[in-house]
C-alpha positions in Angstrom: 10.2 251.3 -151.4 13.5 252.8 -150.6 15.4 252.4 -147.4 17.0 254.9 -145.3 20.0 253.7 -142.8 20.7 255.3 -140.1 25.0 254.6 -138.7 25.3 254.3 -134.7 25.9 252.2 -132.2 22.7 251.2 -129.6 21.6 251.9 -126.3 21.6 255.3 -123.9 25.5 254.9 -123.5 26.0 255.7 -126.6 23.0 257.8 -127.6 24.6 261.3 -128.2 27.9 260.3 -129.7 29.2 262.1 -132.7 29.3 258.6 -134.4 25.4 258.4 -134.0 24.2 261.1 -135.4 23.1 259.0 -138.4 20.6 257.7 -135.9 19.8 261.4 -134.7 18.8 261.8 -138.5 16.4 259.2 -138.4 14.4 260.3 -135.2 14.1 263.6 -136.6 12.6 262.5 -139.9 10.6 260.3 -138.5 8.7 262.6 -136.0 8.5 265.4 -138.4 7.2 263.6 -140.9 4.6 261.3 -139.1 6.2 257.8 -139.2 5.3 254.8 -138.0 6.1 253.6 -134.5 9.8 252.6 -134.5 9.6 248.4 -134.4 12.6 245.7 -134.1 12.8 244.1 -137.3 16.0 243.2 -139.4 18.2 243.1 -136.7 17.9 246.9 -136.0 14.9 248.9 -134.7 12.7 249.9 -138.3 9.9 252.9 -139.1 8.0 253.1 -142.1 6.2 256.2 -143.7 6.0 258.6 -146.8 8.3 261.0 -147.7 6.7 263.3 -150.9 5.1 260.2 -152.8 7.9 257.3 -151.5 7.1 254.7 -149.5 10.5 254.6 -147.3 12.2 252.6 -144.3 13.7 254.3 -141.8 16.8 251.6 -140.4 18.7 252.2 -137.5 20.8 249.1 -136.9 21.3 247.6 -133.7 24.2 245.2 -134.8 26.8 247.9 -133.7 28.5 250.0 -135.9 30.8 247.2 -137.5 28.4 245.0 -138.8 25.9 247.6 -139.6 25.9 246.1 -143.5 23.9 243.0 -142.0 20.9 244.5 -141.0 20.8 246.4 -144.2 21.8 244.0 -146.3 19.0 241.7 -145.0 16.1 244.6 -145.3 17.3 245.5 -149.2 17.2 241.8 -149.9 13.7 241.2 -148.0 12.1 243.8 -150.1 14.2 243.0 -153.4 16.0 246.2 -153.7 19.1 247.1 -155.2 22.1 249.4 -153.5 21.0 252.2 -155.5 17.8 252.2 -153.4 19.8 252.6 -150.1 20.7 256.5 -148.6 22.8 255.7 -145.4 23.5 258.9 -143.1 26.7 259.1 -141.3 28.9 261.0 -139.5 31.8 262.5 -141.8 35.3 263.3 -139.8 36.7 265.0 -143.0 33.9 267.5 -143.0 33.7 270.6 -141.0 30.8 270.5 -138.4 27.4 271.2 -139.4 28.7 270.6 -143.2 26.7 268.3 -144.9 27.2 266.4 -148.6 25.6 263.7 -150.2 27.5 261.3 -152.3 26.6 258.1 -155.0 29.3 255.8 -154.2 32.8 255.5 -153.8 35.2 253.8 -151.0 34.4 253.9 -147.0 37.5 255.8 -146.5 38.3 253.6 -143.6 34.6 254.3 -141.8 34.1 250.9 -140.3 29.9 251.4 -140.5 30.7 252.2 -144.6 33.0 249.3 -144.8 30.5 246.4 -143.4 27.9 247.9 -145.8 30.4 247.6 -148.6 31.0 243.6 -147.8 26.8 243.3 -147.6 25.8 245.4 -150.3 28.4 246.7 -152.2 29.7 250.6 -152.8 26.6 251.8 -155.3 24.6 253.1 -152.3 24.0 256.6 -151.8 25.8 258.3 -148.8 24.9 261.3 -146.4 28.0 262.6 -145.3 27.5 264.3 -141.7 30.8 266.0 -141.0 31.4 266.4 -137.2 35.0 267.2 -137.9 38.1 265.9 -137.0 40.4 266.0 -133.7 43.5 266.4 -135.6 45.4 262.9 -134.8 44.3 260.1 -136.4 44.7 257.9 -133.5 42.5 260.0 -131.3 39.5 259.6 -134.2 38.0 256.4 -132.0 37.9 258.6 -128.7 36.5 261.8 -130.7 33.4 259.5 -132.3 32.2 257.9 -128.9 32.3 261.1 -127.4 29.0 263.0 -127.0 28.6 266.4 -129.0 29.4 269.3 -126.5 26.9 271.5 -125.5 28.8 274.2 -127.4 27.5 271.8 -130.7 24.2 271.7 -130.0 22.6 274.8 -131.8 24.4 273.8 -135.1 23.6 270.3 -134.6 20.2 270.8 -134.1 19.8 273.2 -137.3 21.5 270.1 -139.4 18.9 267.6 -138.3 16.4 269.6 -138.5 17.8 271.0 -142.5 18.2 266.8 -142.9 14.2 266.6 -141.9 12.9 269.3 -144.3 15.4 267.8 -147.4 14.6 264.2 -146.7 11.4 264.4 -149.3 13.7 265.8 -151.9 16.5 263.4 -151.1 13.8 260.4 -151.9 12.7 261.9 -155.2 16.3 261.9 -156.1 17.4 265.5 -156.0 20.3 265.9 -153.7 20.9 269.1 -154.4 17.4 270.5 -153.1 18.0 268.4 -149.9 21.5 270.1 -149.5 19.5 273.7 -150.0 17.0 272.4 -147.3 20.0 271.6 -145.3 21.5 275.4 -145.9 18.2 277.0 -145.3 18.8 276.0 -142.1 22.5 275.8 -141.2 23.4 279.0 -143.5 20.3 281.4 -143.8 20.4 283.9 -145.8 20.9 287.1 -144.6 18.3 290.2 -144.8 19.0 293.4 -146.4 19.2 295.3 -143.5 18.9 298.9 -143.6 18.0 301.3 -140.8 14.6 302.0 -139.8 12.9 304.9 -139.5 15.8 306.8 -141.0 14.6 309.2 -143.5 15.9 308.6 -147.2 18.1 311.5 -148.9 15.4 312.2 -151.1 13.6 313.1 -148.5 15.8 315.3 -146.9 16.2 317.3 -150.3 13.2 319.4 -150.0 14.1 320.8 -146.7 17.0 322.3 -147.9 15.7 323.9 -150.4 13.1 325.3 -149.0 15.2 326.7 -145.8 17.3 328.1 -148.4 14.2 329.9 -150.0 12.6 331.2 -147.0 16.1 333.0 -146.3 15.7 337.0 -146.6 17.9 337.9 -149.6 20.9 340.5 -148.6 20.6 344.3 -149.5 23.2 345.3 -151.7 25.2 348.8 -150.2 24.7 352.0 -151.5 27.5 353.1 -153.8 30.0 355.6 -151.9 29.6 359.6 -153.7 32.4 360.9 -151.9 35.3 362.9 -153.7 38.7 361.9 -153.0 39.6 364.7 -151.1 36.6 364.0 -149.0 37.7 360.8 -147.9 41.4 361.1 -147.2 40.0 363.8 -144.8 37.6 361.5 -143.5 40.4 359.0 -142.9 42.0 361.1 -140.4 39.5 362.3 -138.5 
């Protein structure tokens, strides 16, 4: 079993906030890949389902964002798991929209979801850093989070979720770095090659040429002139 949080705050209000779109992962994994119905359990709303050959949770907590560690700490400690068995999603000010990176530890960099979870369960959980970029001021972060995305946001956003949806099998086998090519796939496709259709290839065009210049009538030389000297100084004057 491993458990899959979801950071946000409950309710329509704030629903499409940038600061929920660790619950926007959830919904999307859990209707692509044929999850239970979502159920209130562990003080946040829970799902359960496979993902490749892992049982998983899906937790969105419905403690608000600054006590999000208790409802995971309580569902990690109700199925005996360890923090190395939790993935959390979050949004990521210090990452550029539609950027996505996964991280194994480290500090909560002052992310009030990240720093309840470290008082509940300590730092050796695995992180899904959702950046949604920053507003440039530090004191206008709390405004910029429980703002809704702008309609301008929504194509990228939607090709994240939907990158976070096709990686999340790979992200419970362990492999990170196929879930971030999933995520690429679909925020960063690769381009085609490209190249003109129907335009004929230089190869092509050789033969052509060749033959045009072969089917052209060859000159005839002029005759060489016979006349004396004399003859054609006087044919110069006349």
């Amino acid at each position: 079993m491993l458990i899959f949080a979801g950071l946000g705050n409950p309710g329509a209000k704030y629903a499409g906030n940038r600061h929920n779109i660790g619950f926007m992962a959830l919904d999307r994994i859990a209707t692509d890949h044929g999850f239970g119905p979502w159920k209130a359990r562990f003080q946040g709303q829970a799902a359960e389902g496979m993902l490749g050959g892992e049982k998983v949770l899906l937790l969105k907590p419905a403690t608000f964002m600054n006590l999000s560690g208790q409802s995971v700490g309580e569902a990690m400690r109700f199925f005996k798991l360890e923090a190395p068995d939790i993935t959390v999603f979050h949004d990521e000010i210090d990452l550029a929209p539609g950027k996505v990176r996964v991280k194994d530890g480290g500090g909560h960099a002052g992310h009030n979801g990240l720093r309840s979870l470290h008082q509940h369960i300590g730092p050796h959980y695995t992180r899904v850093r959702m950046g949604v970029g920053h507003p440039g001021h530090k004191d206008a972060v709390p405004g910029y989070v429980l703002h809704d995305f702008p309609k301008a946001d929504q194509e990228w956003l939607d090709d994240v979720l939907r990158g976070c949806s096709d990686g999340a099998p790979h992200l419970a086998a362990g492999d990170s770095g196929k879930f971030q090519n999933a995520v690429a796939l679909r925020t960063a496709p690769p381009r085609s090659s490209g190249g003109q259709k129907g335009k004929p290839a230089a190869k092509d065009a050789a033969p052509e040429a060749t033959r045009a210049h072969a089917e052209k009538p060859a000159e005839t030389p002029p005759e060489p002139d016979a006349r004396s000297a004399l003859q054609k100084l006087v044919d110069r004057f006349r």
